[in-house]
LUMVO-765434 format. One line per 10 residues: number of its first residue (from 0); their letters; for each residue x, y, z of N, C-alpha, C, O, CB. Coordinates in Angstrom, 3 decimals. Glycine has a CB too. Layout:
REM residues N
NUM> a> X Y Z X Y Z X Y Z X Y Z X Y Z  ...
//
This chain:
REM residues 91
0> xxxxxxxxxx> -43.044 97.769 6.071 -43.602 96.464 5.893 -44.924 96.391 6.660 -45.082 96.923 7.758 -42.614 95.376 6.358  -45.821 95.727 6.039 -47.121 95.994 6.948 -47.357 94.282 6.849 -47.172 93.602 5.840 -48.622 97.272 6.184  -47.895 93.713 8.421 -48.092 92.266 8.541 -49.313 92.507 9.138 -49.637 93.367 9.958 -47.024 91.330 9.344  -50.197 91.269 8.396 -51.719 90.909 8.516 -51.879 89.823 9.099 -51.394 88.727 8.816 -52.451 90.784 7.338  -52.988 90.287 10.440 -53.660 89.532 11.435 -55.244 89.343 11.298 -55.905 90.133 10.624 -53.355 90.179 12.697  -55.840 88.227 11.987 -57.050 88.765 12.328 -57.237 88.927 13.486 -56.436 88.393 14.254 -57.968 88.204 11.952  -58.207 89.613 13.965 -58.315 89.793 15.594 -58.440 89.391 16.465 -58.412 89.980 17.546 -58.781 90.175 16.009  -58.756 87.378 16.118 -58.552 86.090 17.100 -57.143 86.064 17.241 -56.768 85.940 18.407 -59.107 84.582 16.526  -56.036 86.169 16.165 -55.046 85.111 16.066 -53.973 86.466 17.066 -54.095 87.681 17.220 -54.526 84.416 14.027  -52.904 85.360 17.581 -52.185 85.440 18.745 -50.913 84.513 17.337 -50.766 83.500 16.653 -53.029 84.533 20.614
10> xxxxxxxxxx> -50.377 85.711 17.659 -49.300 85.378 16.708 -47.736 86.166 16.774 -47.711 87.391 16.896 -49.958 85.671 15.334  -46.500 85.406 16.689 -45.498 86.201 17.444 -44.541 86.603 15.970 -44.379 85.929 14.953 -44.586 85.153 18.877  -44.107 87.720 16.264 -43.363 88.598 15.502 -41.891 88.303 15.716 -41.612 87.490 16.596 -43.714 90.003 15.834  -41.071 88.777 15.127 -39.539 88.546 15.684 -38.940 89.997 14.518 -39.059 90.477 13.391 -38.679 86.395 15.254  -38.340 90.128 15.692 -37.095 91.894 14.985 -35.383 90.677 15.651 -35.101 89.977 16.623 -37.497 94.744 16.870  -34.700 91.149 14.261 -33.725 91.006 13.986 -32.807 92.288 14.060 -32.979 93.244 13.304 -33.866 90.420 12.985  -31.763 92.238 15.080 -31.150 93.177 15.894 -29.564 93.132 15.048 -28.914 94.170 15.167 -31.218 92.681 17.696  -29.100 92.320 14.449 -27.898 91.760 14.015 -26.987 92.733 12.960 -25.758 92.727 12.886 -28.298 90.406 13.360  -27.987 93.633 12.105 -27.642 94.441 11.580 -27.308 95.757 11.893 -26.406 96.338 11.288 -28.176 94.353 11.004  -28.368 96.617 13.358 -28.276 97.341 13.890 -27.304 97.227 14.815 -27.224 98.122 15.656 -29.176 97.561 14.109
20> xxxxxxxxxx> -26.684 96.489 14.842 -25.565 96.663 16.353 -24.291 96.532 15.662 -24.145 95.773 14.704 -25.663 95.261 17.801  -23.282 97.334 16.185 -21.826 97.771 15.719 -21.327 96.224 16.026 -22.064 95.418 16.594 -20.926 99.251 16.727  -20.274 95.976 15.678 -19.250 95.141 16.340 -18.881 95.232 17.898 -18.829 94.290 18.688 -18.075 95.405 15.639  -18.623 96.661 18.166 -18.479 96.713 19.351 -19.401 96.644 20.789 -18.989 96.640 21.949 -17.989 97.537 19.225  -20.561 96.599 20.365 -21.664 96.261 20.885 -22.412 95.515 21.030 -22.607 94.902 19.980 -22.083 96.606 20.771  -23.504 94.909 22.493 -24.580 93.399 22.379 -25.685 94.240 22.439 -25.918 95.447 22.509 -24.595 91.975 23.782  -26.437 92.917 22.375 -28.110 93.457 23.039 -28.331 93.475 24.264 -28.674 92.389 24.732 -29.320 92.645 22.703  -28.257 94.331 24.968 -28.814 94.410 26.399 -29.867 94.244 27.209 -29.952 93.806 28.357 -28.738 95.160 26.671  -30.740 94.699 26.371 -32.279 94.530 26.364 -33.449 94.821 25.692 -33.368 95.677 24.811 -32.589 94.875 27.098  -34.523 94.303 25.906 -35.351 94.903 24.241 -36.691 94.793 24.898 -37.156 93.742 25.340 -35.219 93.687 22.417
30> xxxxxxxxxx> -37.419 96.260 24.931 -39.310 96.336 25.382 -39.823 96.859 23.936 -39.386 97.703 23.153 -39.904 97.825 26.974  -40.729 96.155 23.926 -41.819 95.877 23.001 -43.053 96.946 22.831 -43.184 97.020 24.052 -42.374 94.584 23.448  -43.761 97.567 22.492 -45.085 98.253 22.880 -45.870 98.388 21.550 -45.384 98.566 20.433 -44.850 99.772 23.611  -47.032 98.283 21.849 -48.200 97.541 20.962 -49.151 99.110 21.632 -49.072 99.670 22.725 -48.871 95.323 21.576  -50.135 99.463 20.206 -51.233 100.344 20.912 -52.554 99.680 20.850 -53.003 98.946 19.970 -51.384 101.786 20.244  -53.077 100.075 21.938 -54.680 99.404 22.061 -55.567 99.531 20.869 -55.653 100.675 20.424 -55.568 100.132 23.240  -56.337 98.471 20.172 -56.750 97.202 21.349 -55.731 96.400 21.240 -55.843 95.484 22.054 -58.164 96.242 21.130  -54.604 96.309 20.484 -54.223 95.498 20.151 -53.408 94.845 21.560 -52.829 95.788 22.099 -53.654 95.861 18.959  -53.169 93.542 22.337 -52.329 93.454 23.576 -51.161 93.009 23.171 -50.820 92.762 22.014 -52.825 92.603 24.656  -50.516 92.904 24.200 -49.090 92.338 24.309 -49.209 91.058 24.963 -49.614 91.210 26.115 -48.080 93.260 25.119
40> xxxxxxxxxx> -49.014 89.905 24.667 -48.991 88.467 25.617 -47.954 88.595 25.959 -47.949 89.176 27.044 -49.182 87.010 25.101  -46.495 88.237 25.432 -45.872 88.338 25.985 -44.301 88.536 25.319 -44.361 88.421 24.095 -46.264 87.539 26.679  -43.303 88.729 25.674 -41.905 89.592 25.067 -40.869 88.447 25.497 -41.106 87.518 26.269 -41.482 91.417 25.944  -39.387 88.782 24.669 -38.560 88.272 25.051 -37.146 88.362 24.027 -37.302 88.540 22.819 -39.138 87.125 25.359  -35.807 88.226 24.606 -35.051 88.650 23.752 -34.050 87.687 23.568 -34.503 86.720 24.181 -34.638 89.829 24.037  -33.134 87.406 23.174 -31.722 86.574 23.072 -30.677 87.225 23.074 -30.455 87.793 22.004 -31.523 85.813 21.970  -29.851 87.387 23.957 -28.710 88.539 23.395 -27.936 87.445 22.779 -27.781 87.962 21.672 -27.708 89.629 24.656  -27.332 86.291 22.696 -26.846 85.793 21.807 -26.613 85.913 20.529 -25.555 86.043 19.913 -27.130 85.205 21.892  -28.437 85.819 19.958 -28.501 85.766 18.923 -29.297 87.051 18.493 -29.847 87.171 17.398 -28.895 84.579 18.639  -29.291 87.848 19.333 -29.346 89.675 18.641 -30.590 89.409 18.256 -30.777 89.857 17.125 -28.189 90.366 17.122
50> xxxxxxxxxx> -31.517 88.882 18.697 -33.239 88.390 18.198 -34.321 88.970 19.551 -34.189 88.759 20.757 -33.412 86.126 18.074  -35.194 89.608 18.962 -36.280 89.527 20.203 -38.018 89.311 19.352 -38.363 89.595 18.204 -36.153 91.393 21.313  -38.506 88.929 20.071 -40.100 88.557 20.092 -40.802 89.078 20.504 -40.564 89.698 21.540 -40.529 87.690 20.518  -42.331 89.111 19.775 -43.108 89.524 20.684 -44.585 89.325 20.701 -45.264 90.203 20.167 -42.861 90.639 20.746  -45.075 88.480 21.142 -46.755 87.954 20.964 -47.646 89.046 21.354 -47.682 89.872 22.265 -47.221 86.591 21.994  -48.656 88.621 19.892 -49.490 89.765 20.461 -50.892 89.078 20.062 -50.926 87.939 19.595 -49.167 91.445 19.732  -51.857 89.730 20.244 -53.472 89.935 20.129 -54.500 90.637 19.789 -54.402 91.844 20.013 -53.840 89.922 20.785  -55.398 90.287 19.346 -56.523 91.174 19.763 -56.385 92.507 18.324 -55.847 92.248 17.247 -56.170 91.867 21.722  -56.837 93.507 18.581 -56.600 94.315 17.538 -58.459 94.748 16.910 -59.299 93.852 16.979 -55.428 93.322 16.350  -58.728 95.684 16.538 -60.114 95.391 15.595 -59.931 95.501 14.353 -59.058 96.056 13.686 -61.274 96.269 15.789
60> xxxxxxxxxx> -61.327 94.603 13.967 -61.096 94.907 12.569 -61.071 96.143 11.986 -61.468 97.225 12.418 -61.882 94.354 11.929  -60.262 95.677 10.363 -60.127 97.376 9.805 -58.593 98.184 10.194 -57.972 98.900 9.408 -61.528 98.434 10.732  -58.086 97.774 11.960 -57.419 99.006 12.460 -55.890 98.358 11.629 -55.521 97.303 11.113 -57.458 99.289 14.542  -55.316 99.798 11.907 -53.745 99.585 11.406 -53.147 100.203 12.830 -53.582 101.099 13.554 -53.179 100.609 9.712  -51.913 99.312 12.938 -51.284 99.800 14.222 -49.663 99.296 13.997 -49.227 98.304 13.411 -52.117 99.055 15.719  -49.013 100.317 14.659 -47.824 100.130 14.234 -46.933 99.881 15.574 -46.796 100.737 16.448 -47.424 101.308 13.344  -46.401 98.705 15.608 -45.915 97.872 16.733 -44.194 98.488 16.770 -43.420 98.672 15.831 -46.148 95.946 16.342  -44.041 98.661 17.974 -42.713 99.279 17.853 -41.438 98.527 18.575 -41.982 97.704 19.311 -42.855 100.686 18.435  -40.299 98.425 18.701 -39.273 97.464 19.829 -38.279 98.550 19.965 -38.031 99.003 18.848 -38.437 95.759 19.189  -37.663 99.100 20.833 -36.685 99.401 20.927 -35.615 98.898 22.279 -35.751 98.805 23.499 -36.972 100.556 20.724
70> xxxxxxxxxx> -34.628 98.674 21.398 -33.316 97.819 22.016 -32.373 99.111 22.420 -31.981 100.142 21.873 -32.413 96.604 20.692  -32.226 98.394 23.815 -30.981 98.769 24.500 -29.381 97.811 24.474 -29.110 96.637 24.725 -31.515 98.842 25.948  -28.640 98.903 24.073 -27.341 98.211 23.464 -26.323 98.016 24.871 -26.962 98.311 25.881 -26.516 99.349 22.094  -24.909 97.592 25.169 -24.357 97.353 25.830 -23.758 98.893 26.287 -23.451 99.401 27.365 -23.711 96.301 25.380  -23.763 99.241 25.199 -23.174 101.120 25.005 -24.080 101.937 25.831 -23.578 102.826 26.519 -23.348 101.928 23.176  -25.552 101.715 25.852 -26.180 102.664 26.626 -26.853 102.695 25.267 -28.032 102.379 25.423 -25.407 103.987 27.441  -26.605 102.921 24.138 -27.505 103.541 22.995 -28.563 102.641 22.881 -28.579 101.462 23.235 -26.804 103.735 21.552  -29.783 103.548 22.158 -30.992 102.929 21.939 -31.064 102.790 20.482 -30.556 103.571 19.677 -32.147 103.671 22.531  -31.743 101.724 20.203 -32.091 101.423 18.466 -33.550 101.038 18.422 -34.170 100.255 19.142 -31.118 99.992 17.682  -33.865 101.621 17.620 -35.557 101.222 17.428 -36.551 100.574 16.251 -36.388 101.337 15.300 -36.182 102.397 17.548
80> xxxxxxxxxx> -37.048 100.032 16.041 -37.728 99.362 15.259 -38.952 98.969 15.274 -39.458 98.924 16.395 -37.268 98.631 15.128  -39.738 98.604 14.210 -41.076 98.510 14.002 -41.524 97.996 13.040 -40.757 97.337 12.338 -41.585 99.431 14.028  -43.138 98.139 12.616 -43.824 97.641 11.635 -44.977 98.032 12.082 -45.312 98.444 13.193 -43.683 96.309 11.327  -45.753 97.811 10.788 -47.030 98.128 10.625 -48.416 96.939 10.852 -48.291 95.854 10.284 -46.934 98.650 9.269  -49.087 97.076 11.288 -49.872 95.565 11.446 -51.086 95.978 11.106 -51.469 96.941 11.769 -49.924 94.751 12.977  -51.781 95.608 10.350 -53.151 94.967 9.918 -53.972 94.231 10.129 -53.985 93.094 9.657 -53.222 94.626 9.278  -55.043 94.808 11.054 -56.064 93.399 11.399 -57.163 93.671 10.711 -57.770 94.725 10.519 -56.561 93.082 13.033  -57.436 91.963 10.170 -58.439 92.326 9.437 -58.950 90.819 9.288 -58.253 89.864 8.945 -58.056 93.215 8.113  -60.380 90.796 9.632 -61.253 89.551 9.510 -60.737 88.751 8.364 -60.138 89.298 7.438 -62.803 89.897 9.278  -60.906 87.767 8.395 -60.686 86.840 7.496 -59.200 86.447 7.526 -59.036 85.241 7.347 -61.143 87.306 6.217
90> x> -58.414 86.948 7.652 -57.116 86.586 7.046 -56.635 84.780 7.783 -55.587 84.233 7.440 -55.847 88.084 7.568
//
């Protein structure tokens, strides 16, 4: 999936964890990482609701960058996830 920014907008993402996790398992925790220019404002997760976030920025035009999350489960196991992002003037 590729999601389009422009390089002002500060705009937050959300990964849905609900499918990746067994029954027998929560969300434990979830870090975020973004590659330059693009920044990270700021992260956050729910183990409740198996959801995490993540605001970001900046970016140049033209670039493609692929934003990644990987979650730590109650098990110790890691699950990982991502997308593709697009910044590009105008949007």
């Amino acid at each position: 999936m590729i999601q389009l920014k422009s390089p002002s907008a500060k705009l937050i993402y959300t990964f849905d964890w609900a499918n990746a996790i067994a029954d027998t398992a929560t969300l434990h925790s979830v870090a975020h990482s973004v590659p330059e220019p693009v920044v990270l404002i700021s992260e956050a997760y729910d183990v409740g609701q198996q959801l995490s976030n993540v605001e970001i920025g900046g970016g140049a035009h033209g670039g493609l960058y692929v934003i990644q999350a990987r979650a730590t489960l109650s098990t110790g196991e890691t699950v990982t996830d991502g997308f593709t992002l697009r910044v590009f003037e105008g949007v």
